[in-house]
C-alpha positions as CSV (number, residue, x, y, z in Angstrom):
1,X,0.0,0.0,0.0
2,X,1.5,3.5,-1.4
3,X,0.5,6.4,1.6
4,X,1.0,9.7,0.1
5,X,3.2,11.7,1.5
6,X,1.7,14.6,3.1
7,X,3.3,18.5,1.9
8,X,5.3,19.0,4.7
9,X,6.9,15.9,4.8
10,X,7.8,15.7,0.7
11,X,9.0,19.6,1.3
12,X,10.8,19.7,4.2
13,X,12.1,16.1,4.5
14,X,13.3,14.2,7.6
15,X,16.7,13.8,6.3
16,X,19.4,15.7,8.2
17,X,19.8,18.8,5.4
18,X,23.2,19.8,6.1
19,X,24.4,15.9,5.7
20,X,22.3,16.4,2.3
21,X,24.4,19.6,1.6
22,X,27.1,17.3,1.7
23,X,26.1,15.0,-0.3
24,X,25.8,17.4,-3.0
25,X,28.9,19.3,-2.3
26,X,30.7,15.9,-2.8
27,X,28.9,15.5,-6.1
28,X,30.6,18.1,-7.3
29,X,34.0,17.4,-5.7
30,X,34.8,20.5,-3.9
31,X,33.4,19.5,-0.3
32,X,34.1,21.9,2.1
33,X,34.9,21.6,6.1
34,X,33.2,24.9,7.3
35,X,29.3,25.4,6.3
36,X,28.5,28.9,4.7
37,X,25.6,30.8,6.2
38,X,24.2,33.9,5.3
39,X,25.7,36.1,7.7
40,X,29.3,34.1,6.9
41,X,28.7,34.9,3.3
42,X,27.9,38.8,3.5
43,X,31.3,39.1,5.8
44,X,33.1,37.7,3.7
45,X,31.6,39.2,0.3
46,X,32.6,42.5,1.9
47,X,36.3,41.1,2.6
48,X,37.3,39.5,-0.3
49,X,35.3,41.5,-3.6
50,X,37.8,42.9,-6.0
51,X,35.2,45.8,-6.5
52,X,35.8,46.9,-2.5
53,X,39.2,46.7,-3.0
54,X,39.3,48.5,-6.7
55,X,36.9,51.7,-4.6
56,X,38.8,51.5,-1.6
57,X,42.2,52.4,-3.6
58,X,40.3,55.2,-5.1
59,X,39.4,57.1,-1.6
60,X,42.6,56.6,-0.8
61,X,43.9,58.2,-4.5
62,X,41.3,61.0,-3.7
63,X,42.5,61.6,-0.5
64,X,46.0,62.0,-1.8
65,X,45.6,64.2,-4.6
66,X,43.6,66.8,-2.0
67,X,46.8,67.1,0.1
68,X,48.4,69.4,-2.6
69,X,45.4,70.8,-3.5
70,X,46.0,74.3,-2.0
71,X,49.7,74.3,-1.7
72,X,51.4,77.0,-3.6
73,X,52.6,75.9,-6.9
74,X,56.6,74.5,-7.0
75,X,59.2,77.2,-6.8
76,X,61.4,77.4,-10.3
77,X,65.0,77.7,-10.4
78,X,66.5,80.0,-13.2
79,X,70.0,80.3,-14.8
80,X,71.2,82.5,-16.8
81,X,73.8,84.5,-18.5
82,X,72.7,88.2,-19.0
83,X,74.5,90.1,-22.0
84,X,77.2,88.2,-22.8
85,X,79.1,89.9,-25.7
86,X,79.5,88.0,-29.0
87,X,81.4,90.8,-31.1
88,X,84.6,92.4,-30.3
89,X,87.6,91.8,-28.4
90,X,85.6,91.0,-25.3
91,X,83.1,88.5,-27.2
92,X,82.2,85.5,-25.4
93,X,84.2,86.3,-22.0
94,X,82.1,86.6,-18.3
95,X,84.3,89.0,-16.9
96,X,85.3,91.4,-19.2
97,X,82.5,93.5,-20.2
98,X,80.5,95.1,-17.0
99,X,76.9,94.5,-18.1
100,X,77.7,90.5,-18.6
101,X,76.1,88.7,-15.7
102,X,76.0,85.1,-14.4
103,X,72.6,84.4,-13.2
104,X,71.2,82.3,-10.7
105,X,67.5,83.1,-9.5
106,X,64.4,81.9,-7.7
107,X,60.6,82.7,-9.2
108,X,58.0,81.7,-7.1
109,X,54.0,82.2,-8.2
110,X,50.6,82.7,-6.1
111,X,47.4,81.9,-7.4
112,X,45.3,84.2,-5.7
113,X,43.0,82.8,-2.5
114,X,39.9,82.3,-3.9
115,X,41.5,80.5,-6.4
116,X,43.4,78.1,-4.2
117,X,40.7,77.9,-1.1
118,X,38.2,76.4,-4.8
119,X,40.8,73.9,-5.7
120,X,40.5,72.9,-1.6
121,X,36.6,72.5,-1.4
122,X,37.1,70.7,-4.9
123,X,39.8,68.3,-3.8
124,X,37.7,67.7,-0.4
125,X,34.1,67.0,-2.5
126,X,35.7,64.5,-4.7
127,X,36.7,62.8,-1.5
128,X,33.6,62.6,-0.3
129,X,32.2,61.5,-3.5
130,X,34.3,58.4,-3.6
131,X,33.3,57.5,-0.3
132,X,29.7,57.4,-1.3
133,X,30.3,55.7,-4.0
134,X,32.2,53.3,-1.7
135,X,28.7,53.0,0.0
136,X,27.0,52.5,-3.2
137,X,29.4,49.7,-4.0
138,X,29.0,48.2,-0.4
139,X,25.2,47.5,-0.7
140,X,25.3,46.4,-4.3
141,X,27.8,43.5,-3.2
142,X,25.2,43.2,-0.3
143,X,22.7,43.1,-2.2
144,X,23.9,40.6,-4.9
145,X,25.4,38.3,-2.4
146,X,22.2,38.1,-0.6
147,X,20.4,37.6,-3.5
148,X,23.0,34.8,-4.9
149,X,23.2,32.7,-1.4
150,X,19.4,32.9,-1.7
151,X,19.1,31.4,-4.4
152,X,21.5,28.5,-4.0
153,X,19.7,27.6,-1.0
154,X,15.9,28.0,-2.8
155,X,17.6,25.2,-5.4
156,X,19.0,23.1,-2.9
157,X,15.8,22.7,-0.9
158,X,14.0,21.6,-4.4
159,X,16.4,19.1,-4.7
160,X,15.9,18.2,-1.0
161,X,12.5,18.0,-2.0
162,X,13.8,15.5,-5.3
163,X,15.6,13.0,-3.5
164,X,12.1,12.2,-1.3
165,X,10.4,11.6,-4.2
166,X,12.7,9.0,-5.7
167,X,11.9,6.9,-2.4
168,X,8.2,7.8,-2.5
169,X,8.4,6.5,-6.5
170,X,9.6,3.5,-5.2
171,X,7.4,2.5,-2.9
172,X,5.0,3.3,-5.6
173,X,6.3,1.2,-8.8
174,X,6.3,-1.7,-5.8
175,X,2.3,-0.9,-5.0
176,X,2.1,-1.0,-9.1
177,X,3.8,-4.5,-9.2
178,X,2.1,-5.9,-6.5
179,X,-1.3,-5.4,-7.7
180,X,-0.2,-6.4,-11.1
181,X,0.8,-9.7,-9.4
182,X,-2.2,-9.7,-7.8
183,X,-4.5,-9.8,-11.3
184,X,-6.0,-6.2,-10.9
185,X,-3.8,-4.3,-13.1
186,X,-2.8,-4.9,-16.4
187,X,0.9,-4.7,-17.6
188,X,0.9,-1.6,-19.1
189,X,0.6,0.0,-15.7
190,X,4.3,-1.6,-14.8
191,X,5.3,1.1,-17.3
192,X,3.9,4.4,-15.2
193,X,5.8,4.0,-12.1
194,X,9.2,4.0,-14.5
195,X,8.2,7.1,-16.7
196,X,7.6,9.1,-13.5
197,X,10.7,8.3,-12.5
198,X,12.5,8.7,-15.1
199,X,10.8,12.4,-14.8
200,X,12.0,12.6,-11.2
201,X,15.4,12.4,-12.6
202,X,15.2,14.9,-15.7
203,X,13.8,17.4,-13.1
204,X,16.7,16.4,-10.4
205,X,19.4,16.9,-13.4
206,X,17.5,20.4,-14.5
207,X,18.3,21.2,-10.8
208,X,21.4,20.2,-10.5
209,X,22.4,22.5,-13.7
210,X,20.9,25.4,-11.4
211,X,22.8,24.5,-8.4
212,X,26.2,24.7,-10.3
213,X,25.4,28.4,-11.7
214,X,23.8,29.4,-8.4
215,X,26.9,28.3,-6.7
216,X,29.1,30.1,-9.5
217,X,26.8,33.4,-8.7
218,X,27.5,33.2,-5.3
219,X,31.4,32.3,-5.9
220,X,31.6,36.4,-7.9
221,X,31.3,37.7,-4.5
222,X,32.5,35.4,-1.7
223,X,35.3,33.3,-4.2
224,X,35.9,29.5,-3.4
225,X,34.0,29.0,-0.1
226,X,30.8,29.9,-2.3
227,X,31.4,25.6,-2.7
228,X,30.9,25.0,1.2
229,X,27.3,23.3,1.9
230,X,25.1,26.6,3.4
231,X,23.8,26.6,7.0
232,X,21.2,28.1,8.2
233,X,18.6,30.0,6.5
234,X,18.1,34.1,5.3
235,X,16.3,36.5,7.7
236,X,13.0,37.2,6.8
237,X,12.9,41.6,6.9
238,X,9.8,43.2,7.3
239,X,9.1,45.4,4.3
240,X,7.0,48.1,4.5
241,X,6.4,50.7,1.9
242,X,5.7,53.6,3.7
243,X,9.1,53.3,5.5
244,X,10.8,52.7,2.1
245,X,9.6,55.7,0.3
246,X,10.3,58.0,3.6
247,X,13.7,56.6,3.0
248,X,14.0,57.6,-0.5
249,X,15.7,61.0,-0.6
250,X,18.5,58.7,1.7
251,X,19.2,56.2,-1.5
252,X,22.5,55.5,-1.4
253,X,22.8,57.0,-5.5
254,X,21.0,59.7,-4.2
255,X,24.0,60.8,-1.4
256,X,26.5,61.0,-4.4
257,X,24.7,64.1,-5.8
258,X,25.5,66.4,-2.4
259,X,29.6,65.9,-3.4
260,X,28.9,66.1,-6.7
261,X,27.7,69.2,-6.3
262,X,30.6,70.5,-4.1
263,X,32.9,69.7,-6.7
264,X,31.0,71.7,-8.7
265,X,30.5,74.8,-6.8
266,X,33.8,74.7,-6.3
267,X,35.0,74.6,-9.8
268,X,32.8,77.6,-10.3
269,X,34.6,79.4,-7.7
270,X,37.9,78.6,-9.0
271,X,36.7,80.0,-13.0
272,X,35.2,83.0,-10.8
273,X,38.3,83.3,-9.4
274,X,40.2,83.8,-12.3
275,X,39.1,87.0,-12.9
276,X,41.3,88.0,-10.1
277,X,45.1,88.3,-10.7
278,X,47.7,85.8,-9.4
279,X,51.0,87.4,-9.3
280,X,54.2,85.7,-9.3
281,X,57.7,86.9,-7.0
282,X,61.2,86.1,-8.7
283,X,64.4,87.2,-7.3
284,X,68.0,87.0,-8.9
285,X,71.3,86.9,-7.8
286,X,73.8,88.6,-10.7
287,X,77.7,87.7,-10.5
288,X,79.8,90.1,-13.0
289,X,83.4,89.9,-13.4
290,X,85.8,90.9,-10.4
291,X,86.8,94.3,-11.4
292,X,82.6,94.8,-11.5
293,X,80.0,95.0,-8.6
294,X,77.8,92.5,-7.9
295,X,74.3,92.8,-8.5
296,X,70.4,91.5,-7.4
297,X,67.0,91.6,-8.9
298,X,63.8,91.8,-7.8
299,X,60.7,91.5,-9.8
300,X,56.5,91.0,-9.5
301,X,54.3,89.7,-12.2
302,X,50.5,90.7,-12.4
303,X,48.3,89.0,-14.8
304,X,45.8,91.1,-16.0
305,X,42.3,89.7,-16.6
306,X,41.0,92.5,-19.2
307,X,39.1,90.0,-21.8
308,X,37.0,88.4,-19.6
309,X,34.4,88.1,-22.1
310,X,36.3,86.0,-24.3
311,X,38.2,83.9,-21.4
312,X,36.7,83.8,-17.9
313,X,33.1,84.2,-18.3
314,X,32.9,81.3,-20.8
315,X,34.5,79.4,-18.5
316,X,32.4,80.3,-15.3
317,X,29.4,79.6,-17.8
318,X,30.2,76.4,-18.5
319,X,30.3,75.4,-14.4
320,X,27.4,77.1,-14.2
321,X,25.7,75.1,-16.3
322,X,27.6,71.9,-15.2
323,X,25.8,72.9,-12.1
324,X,22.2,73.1,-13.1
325,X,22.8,70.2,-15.5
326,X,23.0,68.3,-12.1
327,X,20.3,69.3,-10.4
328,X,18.3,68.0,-13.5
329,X,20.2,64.9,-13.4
330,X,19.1,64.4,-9.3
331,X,15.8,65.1,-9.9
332,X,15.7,62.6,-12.9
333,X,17.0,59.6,-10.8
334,X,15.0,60.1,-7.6
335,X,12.1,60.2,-10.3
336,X,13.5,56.9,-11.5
337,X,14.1,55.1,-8.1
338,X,10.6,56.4,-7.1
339,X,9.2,54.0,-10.1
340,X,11.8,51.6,-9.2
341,X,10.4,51.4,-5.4
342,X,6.4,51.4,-7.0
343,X,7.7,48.5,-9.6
344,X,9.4,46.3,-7.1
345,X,7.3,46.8,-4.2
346,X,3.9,45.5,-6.5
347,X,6.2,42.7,-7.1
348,X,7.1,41.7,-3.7
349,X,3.3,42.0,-3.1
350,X,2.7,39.6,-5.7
351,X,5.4,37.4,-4.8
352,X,3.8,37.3,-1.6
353,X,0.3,36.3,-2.4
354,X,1.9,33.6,-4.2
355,X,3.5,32.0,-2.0
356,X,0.5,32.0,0.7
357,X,-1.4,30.8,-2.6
358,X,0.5,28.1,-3.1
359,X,1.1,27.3,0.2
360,X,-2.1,27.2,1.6
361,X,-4.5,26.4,-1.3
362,X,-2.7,24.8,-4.4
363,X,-0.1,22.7,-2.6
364,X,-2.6,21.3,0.2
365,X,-5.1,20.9,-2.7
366,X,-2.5,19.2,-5.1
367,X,-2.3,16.1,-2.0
368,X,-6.0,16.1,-1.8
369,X,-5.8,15.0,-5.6
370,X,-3.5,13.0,-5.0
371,X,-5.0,11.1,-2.0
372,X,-8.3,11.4,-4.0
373,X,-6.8,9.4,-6.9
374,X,-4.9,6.9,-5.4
375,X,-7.9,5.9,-3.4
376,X,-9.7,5.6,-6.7
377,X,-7.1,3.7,-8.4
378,X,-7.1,1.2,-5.4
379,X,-10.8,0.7,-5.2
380,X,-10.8,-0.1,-8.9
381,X,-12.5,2.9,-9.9
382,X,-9.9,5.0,-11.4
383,X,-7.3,4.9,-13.3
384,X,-3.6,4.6,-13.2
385,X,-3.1,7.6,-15.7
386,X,-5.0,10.0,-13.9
387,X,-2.8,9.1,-10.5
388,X,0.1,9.6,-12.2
389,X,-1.1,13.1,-13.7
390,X,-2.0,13.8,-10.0
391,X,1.2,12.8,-8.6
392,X,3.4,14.8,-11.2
393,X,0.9,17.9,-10.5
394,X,2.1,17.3,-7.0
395,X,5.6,17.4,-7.4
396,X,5.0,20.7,-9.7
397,X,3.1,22.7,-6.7
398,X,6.0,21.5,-4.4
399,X,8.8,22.8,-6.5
400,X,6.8,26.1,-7.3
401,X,6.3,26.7,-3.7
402,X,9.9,26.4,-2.9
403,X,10.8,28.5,-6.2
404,X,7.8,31.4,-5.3
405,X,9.5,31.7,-1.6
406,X,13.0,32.0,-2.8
407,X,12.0,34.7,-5.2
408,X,10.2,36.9,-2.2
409,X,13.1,36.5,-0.2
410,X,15.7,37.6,-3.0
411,X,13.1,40.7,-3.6
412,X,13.0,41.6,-0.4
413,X,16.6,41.4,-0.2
414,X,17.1,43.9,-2.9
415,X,14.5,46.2,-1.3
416,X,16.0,46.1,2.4
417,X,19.7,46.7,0.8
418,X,18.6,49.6,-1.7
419,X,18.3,51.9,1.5
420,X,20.8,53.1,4.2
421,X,23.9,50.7,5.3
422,X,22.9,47.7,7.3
423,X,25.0,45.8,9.0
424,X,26.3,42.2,7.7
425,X,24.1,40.7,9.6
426,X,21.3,42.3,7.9
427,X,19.6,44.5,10.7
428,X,19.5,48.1,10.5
């Protein structure tokens, strides 16, 4: 006699599922000691992704270049020979004529202070815009980690949920047998039991083939321990959408814009500033020929900003509308993550009716069928091909159930790691 199994027990088997991770791990030959769980995987994603390291290098670049950002420009060094003679009896000689110098001389210039206090606020904004881009990076690999370790673990449970069935199949094709054996079934029934199982196993190798590019998702961001057998499960966050659209103006691409915009002022202070002269100091030391006096020289350079029109104000124009081109830019992506928020959040709502759906009705209703048929079947009032239907129905409700949950939990991962910077454990 064949007993159904019930949903809960074909879906969540009794079998130990880390011994079962395991098994699989060793299917593939890369075993490993340590299990991976969710938190473990986030940690380590943040430790280990070549993105991290490629932004981290880049604060530290931006922090660099602002050290000299409002320094005074190197001093130059000039040598010279003033008026050396190249006619007459005296041509080509230091010493003998009394206007031929030797030169040696310092020339230092000075942007003016607005000019250099712009370059300061610029260098300082573009640091701060690499760090929040750093942040951006951050919950993208957050995100996507989540999201891959997810759904390894949503195929891994289906093929939990595989491996019960081939010993539920069993006991069937020896129900089939017996009442063949018994003179109330015919012998094409003996074929059923086989076909189904040969089913099992097409579905089993389908998700195997998603098991090895889940695990090759998850590898991007945490690198070989993405082989280790998982542990544990994902934390279920509450997601409201009130709270995430209160959060939206805090979007992580939305911080960027505030340094963005620094830089920007700044570098139309700096083209503002040029319509104020730098000047530039140079002193000389003159050596002449013994019989002569030494001599020194001191000199200041103005530039003289008269053709603004031509020079500065384009420039200062061109910031300007840099600047405005921004603030178009800003609104145009909180417009965008608004309908991003709207789009994903009606998704996660269906997602979520759909797996209550299928939990509560389809799944539950799928074993009554089952139950239904196979009593039928026994009593010699149905038939064989309308179990089997049943049973494969059964197996397609089990897997979609399993499949609907992983995909809430992965879209509720992207929405609780689109706002703020959570810790790796996942709470706020």
């Amino acid at each position: 006699m064949v007993i159904p199994l019930s949903a809960a027990r074909l879906w969540r088997p009794p079998v130990c599922r880390t011994a079962v991770l395991f098994v699989l791990a060793g299917l593939t030959g890369s075993v490993c000691a340590e299990p991976l769980s969710f938190d473990d995987a986030l940690a380590l994603a943040l430790r280990e992704t070549p993105v991290l390291r490629a932004e981290s290098a880049q604060i530290d670049a931006a922090r660099q270049a602002a050290i000299p950002a409002g320094e005074l420009p190197d001093p130059k060094l000039a040598l010279g020979i003033d008026n050396l003679p190249i006619e007459g009896p005296d041509r080509y000689s230091l010493t003998r004529d009394f206007m031929t110098m030797r030169r040696i001389g310092l020339m230092q210039e000075f942007p003016n202070a607005a000019k250099r206090d712009a370059r300061v606020a610029a260098a300082r904004g573009r640091v701060a815009q690499a760090e929040a881009q750093t942040r951006i990076t951050r919950l993208m690999v957050l995100r996507e980690t989540a999201v891959a370790w997810i759904a390894r673990d949503a195929v891994e449970r289906q093929l939990a949920g595989i491996d019960a069935l081939v010993e539920e199949n069993r006991l069937f094709e020896a129900s089939v047998r017996a009442r063949i054996a018994g003179g109330k079934g015919s012998a094409l029934e003996a074929v059923a039991p086989r076909q189904e199982a040969a089913m099992i196993e097409a579905r089993r190798d389908e998700l195997a083939a998603r098991r090895v590019q889940a695990v090759a998702a998850l590898e991007r961001w945490v690198g070989p321990r993405a082989q280790a057998p998982l542990a544990g499960g994902a934390p279920d966050w509450p997601i409201d959408r009130d709270t995430l659209a209160h959060a939206l103006h805090g979007h992580p691409e939305m911080t960027v814009f505030d340094p963005k915009a620094r830089v920007l002022n700044a570098e139309v202070a700096e083209a503002q500033a040029g319509k104020k002269p730098d000047w530039v100091l140079e002193l000389a030391y003159q050596k002449r020929g013994s019989q002569f006096n030494d001599m020194v020289m001191v000199n200041v350079t103005f530039d003289l900003p008269l053709f603004t029109g031509s020079r500065q104000d384009p420039q200062i124009a061109a910031r300007q509308a840099e600047r405005t081109a921004l603030d178009a830019e800003r609104e145009a992506v909180l417009r965008e993550h608004a309908a991003m928020l709207e789009t994903d959040f009606a998704e996660y709502q269906r997602l979520a009716r759909a797996v209550a759906r299928q939990r509560d009705v389809l799944l539950p209703l799928a074993d009554e069928k089952v139950a239904l048929a196979l009593a039928a079947w026994r009593g010699g009032k149905g038939e064989l091909a309308d179990l089997v239907m049943a049973r494969r129905e059964r197996i397609d409700a089990g897997l979609m159930a399993i499949a609907l949950e992983g995909e809430r939990r992965q879209m509720a991962a992207r929405l609780h790691y689109a706002y703020g910077e959570p810790n790796v454990s996942g709470e706020k």
